[in-house]
LUMLOKOL-672626 format. One record per residue (C-alpha): residue in three letters; x, y, z. Coordinates in steps of 0.02 Angstrom, whole numbers, padded with zeros to 5 digits, always signed. Layout:
<atoms>
ALAXYZ;...
</atoms>
This chain:
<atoms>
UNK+03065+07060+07600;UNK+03065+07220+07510;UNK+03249+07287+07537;UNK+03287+07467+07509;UNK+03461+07523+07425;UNK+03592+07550+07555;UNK+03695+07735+07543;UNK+03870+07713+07587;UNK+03903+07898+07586;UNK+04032+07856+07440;UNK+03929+07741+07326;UNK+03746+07641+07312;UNK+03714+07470+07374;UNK+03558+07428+07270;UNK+03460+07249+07265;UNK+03352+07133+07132;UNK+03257+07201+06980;UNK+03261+07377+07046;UNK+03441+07372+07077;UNK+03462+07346+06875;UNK+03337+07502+06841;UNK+03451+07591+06947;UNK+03585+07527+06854;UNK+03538+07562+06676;UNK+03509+07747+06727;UNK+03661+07784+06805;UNK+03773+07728+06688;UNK+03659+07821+06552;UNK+03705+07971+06613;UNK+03891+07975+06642;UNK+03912+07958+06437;UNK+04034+07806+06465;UNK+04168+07777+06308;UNK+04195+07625+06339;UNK+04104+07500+06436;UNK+04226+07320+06506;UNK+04140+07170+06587;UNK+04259+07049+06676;UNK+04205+06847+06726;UNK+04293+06704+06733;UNK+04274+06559+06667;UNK+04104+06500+06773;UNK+04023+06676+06805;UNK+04055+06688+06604;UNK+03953+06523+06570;UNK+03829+06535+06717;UNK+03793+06738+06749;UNK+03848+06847+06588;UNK+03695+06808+06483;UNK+03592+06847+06614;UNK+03671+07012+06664;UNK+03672+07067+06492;UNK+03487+07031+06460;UNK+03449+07168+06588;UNK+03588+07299+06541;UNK+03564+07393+06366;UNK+03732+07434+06338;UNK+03860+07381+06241;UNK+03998+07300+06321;UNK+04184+07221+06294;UNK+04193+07046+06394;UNK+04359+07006+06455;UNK+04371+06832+06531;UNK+04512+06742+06642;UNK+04537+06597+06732;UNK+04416+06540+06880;UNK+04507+06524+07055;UNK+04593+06582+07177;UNK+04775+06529+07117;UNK+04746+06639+06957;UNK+04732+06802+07091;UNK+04885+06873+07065;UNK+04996+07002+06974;UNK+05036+06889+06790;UNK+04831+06903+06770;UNK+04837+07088+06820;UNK+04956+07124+06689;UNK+04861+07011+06559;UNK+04704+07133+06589;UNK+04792+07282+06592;UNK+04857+07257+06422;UNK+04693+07198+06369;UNK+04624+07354+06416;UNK+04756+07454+06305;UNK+04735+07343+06166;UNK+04540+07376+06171;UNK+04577+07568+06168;UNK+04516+07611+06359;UNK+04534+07773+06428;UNK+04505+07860+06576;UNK+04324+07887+06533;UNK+04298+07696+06522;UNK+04185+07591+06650;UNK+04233+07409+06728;UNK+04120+07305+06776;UNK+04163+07163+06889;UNK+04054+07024+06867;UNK+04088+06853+06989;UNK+04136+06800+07163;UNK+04273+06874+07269;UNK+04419+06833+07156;UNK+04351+06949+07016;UNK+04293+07090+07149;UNK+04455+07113+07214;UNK+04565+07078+07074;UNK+04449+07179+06949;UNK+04434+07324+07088;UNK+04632+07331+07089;UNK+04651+07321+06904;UNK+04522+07478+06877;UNK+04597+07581+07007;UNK+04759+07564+06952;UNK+04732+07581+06757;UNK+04790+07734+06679;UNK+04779+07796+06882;UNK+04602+07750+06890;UNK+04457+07716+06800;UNK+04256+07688+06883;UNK+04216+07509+06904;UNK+04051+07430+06971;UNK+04030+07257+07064;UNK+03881+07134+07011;UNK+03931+07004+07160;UNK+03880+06831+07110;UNK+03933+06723+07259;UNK+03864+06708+07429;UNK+04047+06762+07494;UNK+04065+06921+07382;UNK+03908+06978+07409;UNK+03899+06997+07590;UNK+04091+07026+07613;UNK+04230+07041+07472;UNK+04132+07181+07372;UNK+04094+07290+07510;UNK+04189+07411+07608;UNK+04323+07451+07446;UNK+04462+07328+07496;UNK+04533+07285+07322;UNK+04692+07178+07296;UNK+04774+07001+07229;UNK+04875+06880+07309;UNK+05084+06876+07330;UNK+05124+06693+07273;UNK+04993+06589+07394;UNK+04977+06767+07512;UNK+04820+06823+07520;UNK+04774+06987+07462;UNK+04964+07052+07488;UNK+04941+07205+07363;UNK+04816+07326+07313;UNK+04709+07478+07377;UNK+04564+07539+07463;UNK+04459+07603+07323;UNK+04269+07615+07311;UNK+04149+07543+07173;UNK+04052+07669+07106;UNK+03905+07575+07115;UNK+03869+07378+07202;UNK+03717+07284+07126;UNK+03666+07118+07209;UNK+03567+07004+07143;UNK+03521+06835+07256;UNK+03466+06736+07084;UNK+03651+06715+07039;UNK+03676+06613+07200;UNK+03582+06478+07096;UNK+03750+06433+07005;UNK+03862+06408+07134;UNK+03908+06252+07187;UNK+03853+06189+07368;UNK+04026+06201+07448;UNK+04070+06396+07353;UNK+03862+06445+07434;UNK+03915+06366+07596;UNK+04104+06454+07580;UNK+03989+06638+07606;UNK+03896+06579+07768;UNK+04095+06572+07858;UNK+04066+06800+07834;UNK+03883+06776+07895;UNK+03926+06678+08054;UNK+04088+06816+08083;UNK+03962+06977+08075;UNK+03846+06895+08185;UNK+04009+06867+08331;UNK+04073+07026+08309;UNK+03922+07140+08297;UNK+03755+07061+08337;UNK+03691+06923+08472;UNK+03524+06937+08378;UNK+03630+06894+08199;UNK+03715+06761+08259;UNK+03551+06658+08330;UNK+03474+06687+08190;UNK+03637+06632+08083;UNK+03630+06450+08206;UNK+03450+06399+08149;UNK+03492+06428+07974;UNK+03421+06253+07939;UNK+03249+06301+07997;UNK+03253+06481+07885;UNK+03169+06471+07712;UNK+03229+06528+07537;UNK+03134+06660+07552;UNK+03225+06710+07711;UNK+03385+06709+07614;UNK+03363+06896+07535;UNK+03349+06936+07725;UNK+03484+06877+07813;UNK+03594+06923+07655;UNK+03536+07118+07693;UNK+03572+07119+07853;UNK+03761+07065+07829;UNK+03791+07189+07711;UNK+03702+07311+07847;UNK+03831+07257+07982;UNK+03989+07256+07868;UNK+03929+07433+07788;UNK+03896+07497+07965;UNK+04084+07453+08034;UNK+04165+07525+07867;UNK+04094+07667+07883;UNK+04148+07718+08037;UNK+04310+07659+08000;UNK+04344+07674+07799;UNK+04525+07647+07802;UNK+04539+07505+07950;UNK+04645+07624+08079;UNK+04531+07560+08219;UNK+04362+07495+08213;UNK+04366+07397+08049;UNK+04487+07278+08126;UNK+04365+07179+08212;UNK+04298+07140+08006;UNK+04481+07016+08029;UNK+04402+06896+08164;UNK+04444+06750+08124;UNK+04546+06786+07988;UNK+04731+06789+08035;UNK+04752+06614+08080;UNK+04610+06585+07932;UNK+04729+06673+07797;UNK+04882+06578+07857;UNK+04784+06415+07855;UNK+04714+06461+07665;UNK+04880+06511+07606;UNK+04952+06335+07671;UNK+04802+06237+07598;UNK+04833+06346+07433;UNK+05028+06304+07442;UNK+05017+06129+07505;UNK+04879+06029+07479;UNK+04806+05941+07333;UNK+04605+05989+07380;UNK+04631+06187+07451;UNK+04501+06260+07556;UNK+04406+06376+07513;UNK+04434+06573+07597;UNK+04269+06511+07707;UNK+04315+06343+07752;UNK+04461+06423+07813;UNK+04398+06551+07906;UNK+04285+06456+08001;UNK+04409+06360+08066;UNK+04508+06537+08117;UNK+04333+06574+08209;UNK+04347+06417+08315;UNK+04511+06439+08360;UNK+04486+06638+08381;UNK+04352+06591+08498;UNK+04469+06454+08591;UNK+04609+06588+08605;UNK+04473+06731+08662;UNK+04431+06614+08803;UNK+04620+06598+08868;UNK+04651+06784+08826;UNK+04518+06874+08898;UNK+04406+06768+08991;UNK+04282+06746+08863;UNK+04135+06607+08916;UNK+04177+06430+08885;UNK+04003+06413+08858;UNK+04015+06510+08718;UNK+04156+06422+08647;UNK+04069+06285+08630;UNK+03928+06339+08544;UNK+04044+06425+08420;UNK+04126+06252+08387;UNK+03965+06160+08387;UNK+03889+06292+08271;UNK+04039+06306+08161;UNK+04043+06118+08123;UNK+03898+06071+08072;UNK+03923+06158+07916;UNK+04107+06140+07895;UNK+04192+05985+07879;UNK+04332+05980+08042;UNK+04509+05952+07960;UNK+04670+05875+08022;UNK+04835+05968+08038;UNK+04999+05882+08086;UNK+05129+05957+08208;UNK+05233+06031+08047;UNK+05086+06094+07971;UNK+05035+06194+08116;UNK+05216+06249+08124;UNK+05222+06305+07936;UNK+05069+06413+07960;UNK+05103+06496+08139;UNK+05285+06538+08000;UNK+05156+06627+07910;UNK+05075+06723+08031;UNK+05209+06835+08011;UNK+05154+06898+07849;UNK+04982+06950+07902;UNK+04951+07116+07839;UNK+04895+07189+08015;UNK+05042+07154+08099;UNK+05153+07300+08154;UNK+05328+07313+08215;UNK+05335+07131+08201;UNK+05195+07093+08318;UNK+05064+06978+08278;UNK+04875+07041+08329;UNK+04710+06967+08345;UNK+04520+07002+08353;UNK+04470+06916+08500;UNK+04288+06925+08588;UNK+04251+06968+08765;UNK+04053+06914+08733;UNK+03967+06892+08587;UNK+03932+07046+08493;UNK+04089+07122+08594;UNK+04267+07111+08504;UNK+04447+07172+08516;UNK+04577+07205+08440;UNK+04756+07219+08421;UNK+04767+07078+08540;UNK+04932+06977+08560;UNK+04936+06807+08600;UNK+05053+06667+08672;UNK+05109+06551+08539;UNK+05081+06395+08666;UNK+04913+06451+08689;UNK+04877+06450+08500;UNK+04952+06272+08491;UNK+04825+06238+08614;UNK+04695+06301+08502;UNK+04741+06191+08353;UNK+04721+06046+08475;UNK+04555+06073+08544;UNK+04511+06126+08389;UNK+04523+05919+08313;UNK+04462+05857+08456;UNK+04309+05777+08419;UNK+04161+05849+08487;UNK+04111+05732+08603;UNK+04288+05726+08697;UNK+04287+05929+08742;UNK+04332+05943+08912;UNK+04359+06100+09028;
</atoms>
């Protein structure tokens, strides 16, 4: 598929070889004094070389940590000073070079440096690419919080490149598809059955089905750039999935991963839209079924589930100490700002580790 750049209104969205082109001659002309490019530890190994064999420039690397527990305000200060130390000024670029750790983290530390300074993303995972670089959400975690601080602040330019999805591991590619599944249920019917016969779609599909994600999430933030309405419906799935990935981050020796977590939000989102607002058991079940065969189903104890409906109340959507949801009415059909019954989300937890063959209605 020959996929054209995407206009944002703010900022290009531009793809494969071209996209570098495209690259190379924008930064040429804005006469940058300094250029920064920020990995971590894998994208530095598996995706620098490669970035800078295609980008005539000179450039300052600045690499930290890989993961998600290294998201947070110590690192942030680490870079900043970096960046003094290295002689940055407001006439310097940042480049952001990895998944969505170093999107969001390197997004927050550019606009926040000397009050601002132009940054670019070069996505590298399956999850940045189609979600975490997009829409201008930049920020870092509060302890094991997700994404408690930061800003709304847009790259000045997003370059993605599918060919970097060939270093991630299996469960980080698979960690993306949780975003993939979630724009197909809250946008497009047509998505999300093409999203359930994944296992049938070809490599070559993959550039695809990649565009059209970024198509749905660029379509939504643009009607709603600052998440006053509209752009809620981007958090389906997401406020029981940030509680459960700030538990697993907090709690448990193997974490899970932002998409492992999220999918299991979607199932109990779905579970919860059904006792809410009527939405088809049918179509419950299909989520479930969907949902499942590419993530594993996990096992939470009575305290667990206790400890993370405690951190529900941290979500950052909540207001005046209510807790909201995105809940469907069909596929395709969300909405938002939705409260819901703490015994019915109890409920959810349940049916969500039942095994599949023991669902009952």
């Amino acid at each position: 598929m020959n996929v054209k750049e995407i206009n944002t209104g703010s900022y290009f969205i531009y793809f494969g070889e071209d996209g570098y082109k495209c690259l190379t001659n924008w930064v040429k002309e804005r006469k940058y004094s300094k250029i920064f490019l920020l990995s971590d530890t894998h994208t530095h190994e598996c995706c620098v070389y490669t970035f800078l064999q295609k980008f005539p420039f000179e450039v300052e690397i600045i690499e930290v940590e890989a993961g998600e527990e290294h998201k947070n305000l110590d690192t942030c200060l680490s870079l900043w000073q970096t960046l003094s130390d290295l002689g940055a000024d407001r006439k310097s670029l940042f480049i952001n070079i990895g998944g969505g750790v170093i999107t969001d983290m390197g997004g927050f530390v550019a606009s926040t440096f000397k009050r601002g300074i132009d940054f670019i993303n070069i996505p590298t995972s399956l999850l940045a690419m189609v979600d975490a670089s997009i829409g201008g959400k930049t920020g870092i975690d509060l302890g094991a919080l997700k994404n408690q601080i930061g800003v709304i602040n847009n790259p000045q330019l997003l370059l993605i490149d599918i060919n970097y999805l060939n270093t991630l591991p299996k469960e980080e590619f698979r960690s993306g598809l949780a975003e993939m599944f979630k724009h197909g249920l809250i946008q497009s019917p047509h998505y999300w059955e093409k999203m359930q016969h994944l296992s049938t779609l070809t490599t070559d599909d993959l550039e695809e089905i990649i565009y059209e994600s970024v198509l749905i999430k660029h379509q939504v933030v643009l009607q709603d750039p600052k998440e006053q309405g509209l752009r809620k419906i981007l958090n389906f799935g997401h406020t029981l999935g940030h509680a459960i990935e700030s538990y697993s981050l907090a709690h448990r020796c193997k974490r899970l991963l932002h998409g492992e977590a999220v999918a299991i939000g979607m199932i109990l989102a779905a579970f919860l839209s059904h006792k809410v607002i009527n939405f088809s058991w049918k179509q419950v079940e299909e989520i479930k079924t969907t949902l499942l065969e590419y993530f594993p189903q996990e096992e939470f104890s009575t305290d667990e589930i206790k400890a993370i409906l405690e951190l529900l109340k941290y979500d950052k959507k909540n207001v005046y100490g209510h807790i909201y949801f995105v809940l469907l009415k069909e596929i395709g059909v969300p909405q938002w700002n939705m409260e819901v019954e703490e015994s019915f989300i109890q409920e959810a937890f349940v049916y969500y580790m039942t095994p599949l063959s023991e669902n009952k209605h």
